[in-house]
TORKE-851366 format. One line per 4 residues: number of its first residue (from 1); for each residue x, y, z of N, C-alpha, C, O. Coordinates in Angstrom, 1 decimal. Layout:
BEGIN
NUM> X Y Z X Y Z X Y Z X Y Z  ...
end
This chain:
BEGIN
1> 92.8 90.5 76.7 94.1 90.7 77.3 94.3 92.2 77.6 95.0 92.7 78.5  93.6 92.9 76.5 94.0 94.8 76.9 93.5 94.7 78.2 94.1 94.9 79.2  92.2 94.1 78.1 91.4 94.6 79.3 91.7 94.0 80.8 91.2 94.4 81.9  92.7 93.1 80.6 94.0 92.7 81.7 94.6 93.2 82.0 95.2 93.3 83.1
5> 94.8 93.9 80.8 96.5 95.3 81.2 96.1 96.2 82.0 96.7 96.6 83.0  94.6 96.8 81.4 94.1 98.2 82.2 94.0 98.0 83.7 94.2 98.8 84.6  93.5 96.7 83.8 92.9 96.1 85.2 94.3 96.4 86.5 94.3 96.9 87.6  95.4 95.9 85.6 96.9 96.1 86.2 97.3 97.3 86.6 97.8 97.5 87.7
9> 97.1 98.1 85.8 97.7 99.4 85.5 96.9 100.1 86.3 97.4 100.9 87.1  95.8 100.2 86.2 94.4 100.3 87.4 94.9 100.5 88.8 95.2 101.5 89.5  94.9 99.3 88.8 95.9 98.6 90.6 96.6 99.3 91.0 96.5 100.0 92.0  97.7 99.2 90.0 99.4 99.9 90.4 98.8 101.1 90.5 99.1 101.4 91.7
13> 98.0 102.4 89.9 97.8 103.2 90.1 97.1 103.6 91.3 97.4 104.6 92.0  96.3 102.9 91.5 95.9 103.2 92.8 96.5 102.6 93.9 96.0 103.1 95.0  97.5 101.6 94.1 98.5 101.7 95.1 99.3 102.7 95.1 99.6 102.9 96.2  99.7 103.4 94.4 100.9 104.7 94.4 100.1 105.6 94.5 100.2 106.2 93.5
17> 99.1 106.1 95.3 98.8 107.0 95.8 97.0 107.2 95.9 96.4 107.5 96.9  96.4 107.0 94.7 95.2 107.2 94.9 94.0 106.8 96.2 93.4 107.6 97.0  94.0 105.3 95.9 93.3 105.0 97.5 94.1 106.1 98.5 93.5 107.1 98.9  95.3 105.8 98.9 95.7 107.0 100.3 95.0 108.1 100.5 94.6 108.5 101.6
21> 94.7 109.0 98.8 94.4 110.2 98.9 92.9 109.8 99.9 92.6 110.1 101.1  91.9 109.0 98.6 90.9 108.7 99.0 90.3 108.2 100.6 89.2 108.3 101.1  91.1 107.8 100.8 91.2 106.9 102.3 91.1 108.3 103.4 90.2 108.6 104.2  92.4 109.1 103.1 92.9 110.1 104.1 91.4 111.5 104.6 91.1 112.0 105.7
25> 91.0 111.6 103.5 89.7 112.7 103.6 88.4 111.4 103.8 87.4 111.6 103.1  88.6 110.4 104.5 87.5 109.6 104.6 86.0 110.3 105.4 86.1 111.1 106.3  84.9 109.9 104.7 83.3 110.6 105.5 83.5 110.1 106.8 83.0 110.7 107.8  84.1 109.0 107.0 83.3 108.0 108.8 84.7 108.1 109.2 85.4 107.1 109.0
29> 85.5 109.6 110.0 86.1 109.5 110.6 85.3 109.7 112.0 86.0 109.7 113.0  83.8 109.7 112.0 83.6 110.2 113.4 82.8 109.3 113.8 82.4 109.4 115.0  82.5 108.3 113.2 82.6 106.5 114.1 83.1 105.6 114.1 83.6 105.0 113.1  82.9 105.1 115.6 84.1 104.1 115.7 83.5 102.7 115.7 83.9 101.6 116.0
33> 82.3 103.0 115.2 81.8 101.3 115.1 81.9 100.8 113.9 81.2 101.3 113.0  82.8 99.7 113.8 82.9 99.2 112.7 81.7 98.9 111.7 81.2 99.4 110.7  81.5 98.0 112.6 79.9 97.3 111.9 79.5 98.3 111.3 79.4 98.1 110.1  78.9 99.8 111.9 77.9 100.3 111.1 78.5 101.4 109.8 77.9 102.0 108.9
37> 80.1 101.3 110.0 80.6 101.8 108.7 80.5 101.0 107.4 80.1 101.3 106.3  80.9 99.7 108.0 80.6 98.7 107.1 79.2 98.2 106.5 79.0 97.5 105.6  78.2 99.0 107.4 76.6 98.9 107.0 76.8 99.7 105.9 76.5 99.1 104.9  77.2 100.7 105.8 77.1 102.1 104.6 77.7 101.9 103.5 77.2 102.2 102.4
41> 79.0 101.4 103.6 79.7 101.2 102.4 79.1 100.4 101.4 78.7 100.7 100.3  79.1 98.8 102.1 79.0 97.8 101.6 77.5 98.0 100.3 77.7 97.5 99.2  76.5 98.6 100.5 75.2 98.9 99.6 76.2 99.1 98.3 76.5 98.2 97.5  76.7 100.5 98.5 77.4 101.0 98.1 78.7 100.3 97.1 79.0 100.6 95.9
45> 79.0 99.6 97.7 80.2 99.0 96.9 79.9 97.7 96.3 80.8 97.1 95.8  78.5 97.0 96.2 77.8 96.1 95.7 77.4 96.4 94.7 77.4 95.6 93.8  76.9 97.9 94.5 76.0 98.3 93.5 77.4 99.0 92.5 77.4 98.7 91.3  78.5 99.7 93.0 79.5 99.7 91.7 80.1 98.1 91.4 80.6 98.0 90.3
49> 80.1 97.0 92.0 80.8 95.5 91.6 79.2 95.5 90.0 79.3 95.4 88.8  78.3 95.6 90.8 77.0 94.9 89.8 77.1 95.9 88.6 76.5 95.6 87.6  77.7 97.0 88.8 77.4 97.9 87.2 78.9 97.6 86.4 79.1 97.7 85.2  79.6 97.4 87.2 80.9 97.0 86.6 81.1 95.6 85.9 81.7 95.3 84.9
53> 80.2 94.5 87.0 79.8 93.1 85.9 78.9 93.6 84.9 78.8 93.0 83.8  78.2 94.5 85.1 76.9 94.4 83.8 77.4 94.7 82.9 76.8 94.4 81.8  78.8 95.4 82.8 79.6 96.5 81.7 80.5 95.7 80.7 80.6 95.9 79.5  81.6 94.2 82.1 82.1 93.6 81.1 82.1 92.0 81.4 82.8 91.1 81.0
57> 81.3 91.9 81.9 81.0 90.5 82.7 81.5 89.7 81.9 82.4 89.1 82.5  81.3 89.2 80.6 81.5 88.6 79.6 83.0 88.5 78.6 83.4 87.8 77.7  83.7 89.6 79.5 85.3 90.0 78.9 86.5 89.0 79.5 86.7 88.8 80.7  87.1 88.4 78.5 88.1 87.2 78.5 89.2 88.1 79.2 89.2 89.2 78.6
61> 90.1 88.1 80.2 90.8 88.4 80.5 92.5 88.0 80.2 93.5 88.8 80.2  92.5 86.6 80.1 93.4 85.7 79.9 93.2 84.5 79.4 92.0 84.0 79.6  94.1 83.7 78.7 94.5 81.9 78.5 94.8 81.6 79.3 95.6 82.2 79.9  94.5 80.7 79.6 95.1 79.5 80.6 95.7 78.5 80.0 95.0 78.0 79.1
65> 97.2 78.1 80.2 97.7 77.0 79.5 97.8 75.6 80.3 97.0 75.7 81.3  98.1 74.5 80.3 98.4 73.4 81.2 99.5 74.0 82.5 99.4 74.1 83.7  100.5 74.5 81.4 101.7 74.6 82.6 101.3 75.2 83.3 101.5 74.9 84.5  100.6 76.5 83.0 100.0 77.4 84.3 99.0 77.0 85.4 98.6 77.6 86.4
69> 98.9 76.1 85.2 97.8 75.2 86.1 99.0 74.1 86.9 98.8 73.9 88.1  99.7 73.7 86.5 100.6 72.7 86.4 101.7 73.7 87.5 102.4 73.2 88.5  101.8 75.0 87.2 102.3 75.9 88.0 102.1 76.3 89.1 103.0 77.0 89.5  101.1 76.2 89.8 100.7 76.4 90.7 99.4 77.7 90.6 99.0 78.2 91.7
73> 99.1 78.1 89.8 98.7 79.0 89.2 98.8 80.3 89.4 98.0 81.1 89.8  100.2 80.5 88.8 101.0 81.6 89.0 100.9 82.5 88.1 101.3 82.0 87.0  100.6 83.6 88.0 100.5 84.6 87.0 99.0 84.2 86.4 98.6 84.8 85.3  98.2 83.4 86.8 96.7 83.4 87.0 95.7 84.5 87.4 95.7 85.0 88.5
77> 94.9 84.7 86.5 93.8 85.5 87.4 92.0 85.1 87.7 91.0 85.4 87.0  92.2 84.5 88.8 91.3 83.7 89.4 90.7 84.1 90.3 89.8 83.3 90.7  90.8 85.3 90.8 90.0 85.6 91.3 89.9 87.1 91.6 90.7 87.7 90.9  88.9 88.3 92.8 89.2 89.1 93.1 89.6 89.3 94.5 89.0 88.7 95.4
81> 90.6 90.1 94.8 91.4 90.5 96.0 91.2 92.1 96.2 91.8 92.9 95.5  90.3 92.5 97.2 90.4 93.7 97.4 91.0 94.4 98.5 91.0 95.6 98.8  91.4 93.3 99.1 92.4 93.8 100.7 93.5 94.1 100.3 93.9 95.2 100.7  94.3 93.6 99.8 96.1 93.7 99.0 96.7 93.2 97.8 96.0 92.3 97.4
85> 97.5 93.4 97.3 98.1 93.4 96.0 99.3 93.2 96.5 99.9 93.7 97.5  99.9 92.1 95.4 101.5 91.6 95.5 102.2 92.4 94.1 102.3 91.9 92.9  102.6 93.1 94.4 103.4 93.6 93.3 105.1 92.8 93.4 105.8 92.7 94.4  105.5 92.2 91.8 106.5 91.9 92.3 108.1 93.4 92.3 109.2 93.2 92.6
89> 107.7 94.2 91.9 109.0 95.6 91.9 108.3 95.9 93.9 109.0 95.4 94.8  107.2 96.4 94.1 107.3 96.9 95.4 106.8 96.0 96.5 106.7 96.3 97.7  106.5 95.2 96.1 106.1 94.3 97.2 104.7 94.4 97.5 103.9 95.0 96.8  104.2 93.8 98.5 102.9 93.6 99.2 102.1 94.9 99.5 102.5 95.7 100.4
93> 100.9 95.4 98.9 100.1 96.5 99.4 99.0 96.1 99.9 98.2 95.2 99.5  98.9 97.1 101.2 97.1 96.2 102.2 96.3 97.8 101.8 96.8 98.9 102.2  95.2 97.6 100.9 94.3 98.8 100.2 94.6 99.7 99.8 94.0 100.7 100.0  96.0 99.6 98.8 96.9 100.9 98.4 97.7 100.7 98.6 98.5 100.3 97.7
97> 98.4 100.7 100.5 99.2 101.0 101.4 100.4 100.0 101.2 100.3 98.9 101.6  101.4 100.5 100.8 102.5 99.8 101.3 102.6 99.9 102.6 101.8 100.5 103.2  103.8 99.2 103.2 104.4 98.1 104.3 104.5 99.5 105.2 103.8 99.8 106.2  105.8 100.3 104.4 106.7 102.2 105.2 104.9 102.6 105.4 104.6 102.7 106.6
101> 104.0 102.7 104.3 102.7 103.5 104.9 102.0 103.4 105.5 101.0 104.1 105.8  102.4 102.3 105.9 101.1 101.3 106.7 101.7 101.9 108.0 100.9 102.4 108.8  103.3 101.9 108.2 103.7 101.9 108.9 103.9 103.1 109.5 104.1 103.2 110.7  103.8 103.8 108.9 103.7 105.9 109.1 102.6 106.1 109.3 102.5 107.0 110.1
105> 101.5 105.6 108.8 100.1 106.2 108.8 99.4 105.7 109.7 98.5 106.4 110.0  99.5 104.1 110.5 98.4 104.0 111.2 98.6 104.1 112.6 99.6 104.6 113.0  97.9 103.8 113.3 97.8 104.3 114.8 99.2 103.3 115.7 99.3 102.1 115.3  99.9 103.6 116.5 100.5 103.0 117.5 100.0 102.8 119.0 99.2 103.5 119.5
109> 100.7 101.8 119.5 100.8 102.0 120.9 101.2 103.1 121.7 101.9 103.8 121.0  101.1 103.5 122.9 102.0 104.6 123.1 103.1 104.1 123.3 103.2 103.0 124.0  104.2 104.7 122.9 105.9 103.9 122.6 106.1 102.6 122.1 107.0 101.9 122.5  104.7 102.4 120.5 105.2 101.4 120.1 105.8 102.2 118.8 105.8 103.4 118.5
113> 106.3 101.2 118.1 106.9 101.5 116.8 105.8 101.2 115.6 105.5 102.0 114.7  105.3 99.8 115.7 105.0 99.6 114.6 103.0 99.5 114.5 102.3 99.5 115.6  102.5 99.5 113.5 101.1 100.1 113.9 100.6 98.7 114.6 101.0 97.6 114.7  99.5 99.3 115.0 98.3 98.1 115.9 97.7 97.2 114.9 97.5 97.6 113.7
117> 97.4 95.8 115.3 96.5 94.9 114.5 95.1 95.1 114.4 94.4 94.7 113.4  94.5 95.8 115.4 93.3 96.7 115.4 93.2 97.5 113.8 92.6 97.0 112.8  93.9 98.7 113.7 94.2 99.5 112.9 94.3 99.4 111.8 94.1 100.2 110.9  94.8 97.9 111.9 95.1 97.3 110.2 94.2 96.3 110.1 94.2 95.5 109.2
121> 93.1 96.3 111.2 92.0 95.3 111.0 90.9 96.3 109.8 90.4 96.0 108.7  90.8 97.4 110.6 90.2 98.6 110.1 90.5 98.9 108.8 89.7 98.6 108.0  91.6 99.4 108.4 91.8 99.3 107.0 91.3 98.5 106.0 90.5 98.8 105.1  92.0 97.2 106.3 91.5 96.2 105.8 90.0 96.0 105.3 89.8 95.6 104.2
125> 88.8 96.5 106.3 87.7 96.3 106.3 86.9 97.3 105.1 86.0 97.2 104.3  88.1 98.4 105.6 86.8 99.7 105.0 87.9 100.4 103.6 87.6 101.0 102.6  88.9 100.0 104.0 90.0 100.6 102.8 90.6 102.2 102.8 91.1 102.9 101.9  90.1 102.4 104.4 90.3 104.1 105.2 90.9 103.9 106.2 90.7 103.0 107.0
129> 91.8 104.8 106.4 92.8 105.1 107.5 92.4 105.1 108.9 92.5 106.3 109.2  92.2 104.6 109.8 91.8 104.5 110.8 92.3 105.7 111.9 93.5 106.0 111.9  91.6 106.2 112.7 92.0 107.6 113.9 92.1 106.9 115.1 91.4 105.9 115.1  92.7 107.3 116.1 93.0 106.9 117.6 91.5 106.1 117.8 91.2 105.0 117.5
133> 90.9 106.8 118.2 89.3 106.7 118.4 88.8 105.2 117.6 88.1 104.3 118.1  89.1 105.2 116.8 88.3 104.0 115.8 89.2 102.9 116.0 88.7 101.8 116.0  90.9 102.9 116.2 91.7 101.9 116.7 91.1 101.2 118.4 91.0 100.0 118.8  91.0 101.9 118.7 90.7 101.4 120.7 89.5 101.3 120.6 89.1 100.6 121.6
137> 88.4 101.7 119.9 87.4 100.7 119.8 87.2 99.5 119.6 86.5 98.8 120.3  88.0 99.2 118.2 88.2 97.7 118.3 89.1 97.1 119.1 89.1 95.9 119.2  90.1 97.8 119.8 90.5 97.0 121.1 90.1 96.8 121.7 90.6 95.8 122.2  88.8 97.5 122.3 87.9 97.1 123.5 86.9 96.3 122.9 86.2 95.8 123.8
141> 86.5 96.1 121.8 85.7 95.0 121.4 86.3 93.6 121.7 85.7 92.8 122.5  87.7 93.2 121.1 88.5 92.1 121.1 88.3 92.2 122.4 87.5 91.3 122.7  88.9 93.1 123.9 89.4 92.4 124.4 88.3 92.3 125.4 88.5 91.9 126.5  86.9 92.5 124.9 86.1 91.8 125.8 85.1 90.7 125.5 84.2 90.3 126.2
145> 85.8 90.2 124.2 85.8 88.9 123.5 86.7 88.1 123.6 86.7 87.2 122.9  87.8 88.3 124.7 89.0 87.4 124.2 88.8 86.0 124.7 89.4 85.1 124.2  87.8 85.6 125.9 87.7 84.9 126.9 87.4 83.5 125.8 86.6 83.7 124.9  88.0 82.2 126.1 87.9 81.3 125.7 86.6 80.1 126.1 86.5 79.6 127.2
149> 85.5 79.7 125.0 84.8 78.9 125.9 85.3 77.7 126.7 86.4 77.4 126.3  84.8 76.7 127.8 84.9 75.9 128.3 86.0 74.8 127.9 87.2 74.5 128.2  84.6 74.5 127.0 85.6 72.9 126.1 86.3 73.4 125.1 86.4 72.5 124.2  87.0 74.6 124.8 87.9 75.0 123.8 89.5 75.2 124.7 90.6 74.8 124.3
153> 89.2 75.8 125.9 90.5 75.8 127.1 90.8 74.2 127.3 92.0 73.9 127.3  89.8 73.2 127.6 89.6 72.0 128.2 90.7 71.2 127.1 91.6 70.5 127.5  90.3 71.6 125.7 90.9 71.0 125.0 92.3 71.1 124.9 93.1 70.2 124.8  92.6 72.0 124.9 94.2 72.5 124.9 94.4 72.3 126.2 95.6 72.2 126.6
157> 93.9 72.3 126.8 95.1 71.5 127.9 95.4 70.4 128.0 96.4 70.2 128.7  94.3 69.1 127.3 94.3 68.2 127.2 95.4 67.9 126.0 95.4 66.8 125.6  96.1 68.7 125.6 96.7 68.2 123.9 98.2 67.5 124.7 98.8 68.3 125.3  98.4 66.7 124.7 99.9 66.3 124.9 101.2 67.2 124.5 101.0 67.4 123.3
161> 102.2 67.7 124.8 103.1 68.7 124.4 103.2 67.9 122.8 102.7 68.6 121.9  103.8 66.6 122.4 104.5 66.3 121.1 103.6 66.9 120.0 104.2 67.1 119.0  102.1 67.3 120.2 101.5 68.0 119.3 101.7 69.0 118.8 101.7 70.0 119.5  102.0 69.1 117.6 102.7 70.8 116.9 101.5 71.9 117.1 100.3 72.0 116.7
165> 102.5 72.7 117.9 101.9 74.2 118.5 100.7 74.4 116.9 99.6 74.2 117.2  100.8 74.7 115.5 99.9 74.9 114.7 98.7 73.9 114.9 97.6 74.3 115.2  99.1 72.6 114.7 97.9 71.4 115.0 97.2 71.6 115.7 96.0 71.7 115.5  97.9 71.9 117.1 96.9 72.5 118.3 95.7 73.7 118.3 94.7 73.8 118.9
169> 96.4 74.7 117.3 95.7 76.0 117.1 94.7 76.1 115.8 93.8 77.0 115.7  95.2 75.0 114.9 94.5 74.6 114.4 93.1 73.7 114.3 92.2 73.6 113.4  93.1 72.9 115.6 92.3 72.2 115.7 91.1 72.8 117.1 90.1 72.4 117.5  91.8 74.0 117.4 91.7 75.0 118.5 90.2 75.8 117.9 89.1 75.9 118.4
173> 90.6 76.3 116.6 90.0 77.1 115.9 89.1 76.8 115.1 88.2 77.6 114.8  89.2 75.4 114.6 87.5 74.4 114.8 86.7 74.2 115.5 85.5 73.9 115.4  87.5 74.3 116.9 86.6 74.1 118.0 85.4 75.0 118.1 84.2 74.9 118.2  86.3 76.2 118.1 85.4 77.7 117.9 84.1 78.1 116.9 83.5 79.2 116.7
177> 83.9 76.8 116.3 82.9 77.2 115.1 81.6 76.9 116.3 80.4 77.2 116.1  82.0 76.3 117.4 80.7 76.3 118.3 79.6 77.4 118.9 78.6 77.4 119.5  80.6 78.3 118.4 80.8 80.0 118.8 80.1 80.7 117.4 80.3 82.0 117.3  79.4 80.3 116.5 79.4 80.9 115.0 78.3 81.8 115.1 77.3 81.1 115.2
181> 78.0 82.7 115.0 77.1 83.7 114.8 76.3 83.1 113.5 75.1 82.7 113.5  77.1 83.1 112.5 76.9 83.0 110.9 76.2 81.3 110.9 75.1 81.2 110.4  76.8 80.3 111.5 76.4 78.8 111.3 74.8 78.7 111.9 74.0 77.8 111.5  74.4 79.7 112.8 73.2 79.5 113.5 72.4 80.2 112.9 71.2 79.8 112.9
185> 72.7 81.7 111.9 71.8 82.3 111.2 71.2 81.6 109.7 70.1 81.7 109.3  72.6 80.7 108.8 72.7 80.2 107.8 71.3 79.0 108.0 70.4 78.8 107.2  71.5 78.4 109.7 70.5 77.7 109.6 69.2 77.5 109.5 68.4 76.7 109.2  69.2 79.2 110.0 67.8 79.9 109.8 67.3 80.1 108.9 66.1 80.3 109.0
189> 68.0 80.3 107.6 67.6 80.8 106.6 67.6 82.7 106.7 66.8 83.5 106.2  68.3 82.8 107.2 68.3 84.6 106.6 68.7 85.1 105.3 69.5 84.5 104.6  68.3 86.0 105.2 68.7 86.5 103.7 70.2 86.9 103.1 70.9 87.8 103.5  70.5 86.2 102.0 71.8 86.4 101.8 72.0 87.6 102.4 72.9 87.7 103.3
193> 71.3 89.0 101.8 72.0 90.1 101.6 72.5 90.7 103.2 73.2 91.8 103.3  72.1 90.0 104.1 72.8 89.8 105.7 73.9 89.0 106.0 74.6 89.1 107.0  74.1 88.4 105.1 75.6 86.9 105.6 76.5 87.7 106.1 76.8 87.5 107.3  77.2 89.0 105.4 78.1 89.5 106.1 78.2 90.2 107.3 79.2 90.4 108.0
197> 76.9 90.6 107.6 76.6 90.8 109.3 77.2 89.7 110.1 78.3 90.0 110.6  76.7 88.5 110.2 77.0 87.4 110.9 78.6 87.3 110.5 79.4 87.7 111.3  79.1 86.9 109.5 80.2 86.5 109.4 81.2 87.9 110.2 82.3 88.0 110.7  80.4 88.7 110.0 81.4 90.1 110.5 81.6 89.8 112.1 82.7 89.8 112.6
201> 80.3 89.5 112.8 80.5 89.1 114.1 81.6 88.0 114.1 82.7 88.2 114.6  81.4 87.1 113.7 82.2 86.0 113.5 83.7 86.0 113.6 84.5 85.4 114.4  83.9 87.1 112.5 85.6 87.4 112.7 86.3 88.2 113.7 87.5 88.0 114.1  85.2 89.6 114.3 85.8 90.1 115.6 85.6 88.8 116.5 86.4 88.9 117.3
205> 85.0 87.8 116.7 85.0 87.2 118.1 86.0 86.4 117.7 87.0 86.4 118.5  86.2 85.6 116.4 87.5 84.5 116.2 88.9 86.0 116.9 89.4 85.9 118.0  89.2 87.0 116.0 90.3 87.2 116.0 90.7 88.4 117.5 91.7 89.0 117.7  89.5 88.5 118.5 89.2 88.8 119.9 90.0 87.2 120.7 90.6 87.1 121.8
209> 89.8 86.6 119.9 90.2 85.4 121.2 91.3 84.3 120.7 91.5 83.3 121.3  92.2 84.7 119.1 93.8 84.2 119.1 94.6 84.6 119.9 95.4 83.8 120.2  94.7 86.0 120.4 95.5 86.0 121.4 95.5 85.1 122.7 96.4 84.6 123.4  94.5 85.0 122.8 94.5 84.1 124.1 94.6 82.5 123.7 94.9 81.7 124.5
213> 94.2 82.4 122.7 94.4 81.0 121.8 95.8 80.8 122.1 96.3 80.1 123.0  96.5 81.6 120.9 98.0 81.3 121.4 99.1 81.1 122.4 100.2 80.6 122.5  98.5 81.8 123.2 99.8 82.3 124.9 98.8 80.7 125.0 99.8 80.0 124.7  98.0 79.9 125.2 97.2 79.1 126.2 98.2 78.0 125.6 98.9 77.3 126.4
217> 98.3 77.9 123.6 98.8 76.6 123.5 100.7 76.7 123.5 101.5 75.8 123.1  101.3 78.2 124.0 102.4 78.3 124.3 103.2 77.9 125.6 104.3 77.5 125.8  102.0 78.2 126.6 102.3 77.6 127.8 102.0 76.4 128.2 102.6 75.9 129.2  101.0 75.7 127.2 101.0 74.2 127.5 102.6 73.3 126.9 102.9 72.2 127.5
221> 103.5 73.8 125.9 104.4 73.5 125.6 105.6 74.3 126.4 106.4 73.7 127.1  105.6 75.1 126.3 107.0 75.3 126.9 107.0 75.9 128.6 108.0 76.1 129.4  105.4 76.2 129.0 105.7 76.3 130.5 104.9 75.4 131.4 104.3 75.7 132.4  104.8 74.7 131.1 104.4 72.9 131.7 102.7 73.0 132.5 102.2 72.8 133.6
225> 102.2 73.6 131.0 100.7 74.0 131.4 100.4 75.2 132.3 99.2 75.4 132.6  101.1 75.7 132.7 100.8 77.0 133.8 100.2 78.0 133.2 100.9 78.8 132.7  99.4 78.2 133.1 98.5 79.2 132.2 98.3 80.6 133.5 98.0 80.4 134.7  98.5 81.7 132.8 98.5 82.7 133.1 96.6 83.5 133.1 96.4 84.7 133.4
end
């Protein structure tokens, strides 16, 4: 249980400021390709997970009682989260970053307010602040991914309106697995220590083509199929 508390206290500490510092003097402010930032770190951040299981791998962190399970498993710790933290005094942090920092720090539109999904894709990924340059990269990646295959448009137009807009987007985004980078390599047998290559392609092309996912299954309901 100490070794729960420090884990905590850990966290909170590095949401209130530490990652930011770390993040803000980042090495890979001078490329904008994801992928190959994510080539560099990832060695890197495998080999501190494996010296840190070798250290306490074996350490009880908590009891589990019925009710806690029975609770939905609330105040559980089941797993690791390294994209964000729920604190309940300040709320939600994405790699450090509160909501105001997220919101001060990362890239806008020009005359938007609030930061780009690009930007906070980036974060997310690497746990570093993202620069103009590395934001509009991945915009032009998505948006020359956004294009929907065949029988994934075919289908949504086919959906009758009474189908709930999520149903449709949900069943939209199964379709897309026809699209998998990852499902055709896994079949190959490549080597784990690649899966996140594939799956990395995987998630720029999924999240390159919700936007167009969504406006398709919004116009099938409320503007009588006219797709734009």
């Amino acid at each position: 249980m100490a070794l729960s508390m420090i884990f905590v206290r850990r966290s909170l500490c590095l949401s209130k400021g530490a990652v930011a510092s770390i993040s803000q003097f980042s090495t890979h402010k001078s490329s904008t390709n994801l992928k190959d930032v994510l080539a560099d770190k990832i060695p890197q951040h495998l080999k501190k997970v494996a010296e840190f299981r070798k250290a306490h791998g074996s350490t009880v962190l908590q009891n589990i009682t019925v009710d806690m399970i029975y609770g939905g498993m609330r105040t559980m710790k089941a797993m690791v989260t390294e994209t964000s933290v729920l604190d309940p005094e300040e709320g939600i942090r994405f790699r450090g970053y509160s909501i105001p920092e997220c919101q001060k720090l990362l890239p806008k539109a020009p005359g938007g307010e609030e930061p780009l999904p690009e930007g906070i894709w980036w974060l997310l990924c690497t746990g570093e602040i993202p620069n103009k340059d590395q934001t509009t990269a991945i915009s032009k990646q998505w948006a020359a991914h956004a294009d929907l295959p065949e029988h994934v448009e075919k289908m949504i137009r086919n959906f009758p309106p009474k189908v709930h807009p999520m149903a449709q987007f949900v069943a939209a985004v199964a379709a897309l697995s026809s699209e998998s980078k990852f499902a055709v390599a896994y079949h190959h047998g490549v080597p784990k220590n690649t899966y996140w290559e594939y799956a990395f392609d995987d998630s720029m092309g999924l999240l390159a083509k919700l936007p167009t996912l969504a406006a398709m299954i919004y116009r099938n309901l409320y503007r009588e199929g006219w797709f734009v």
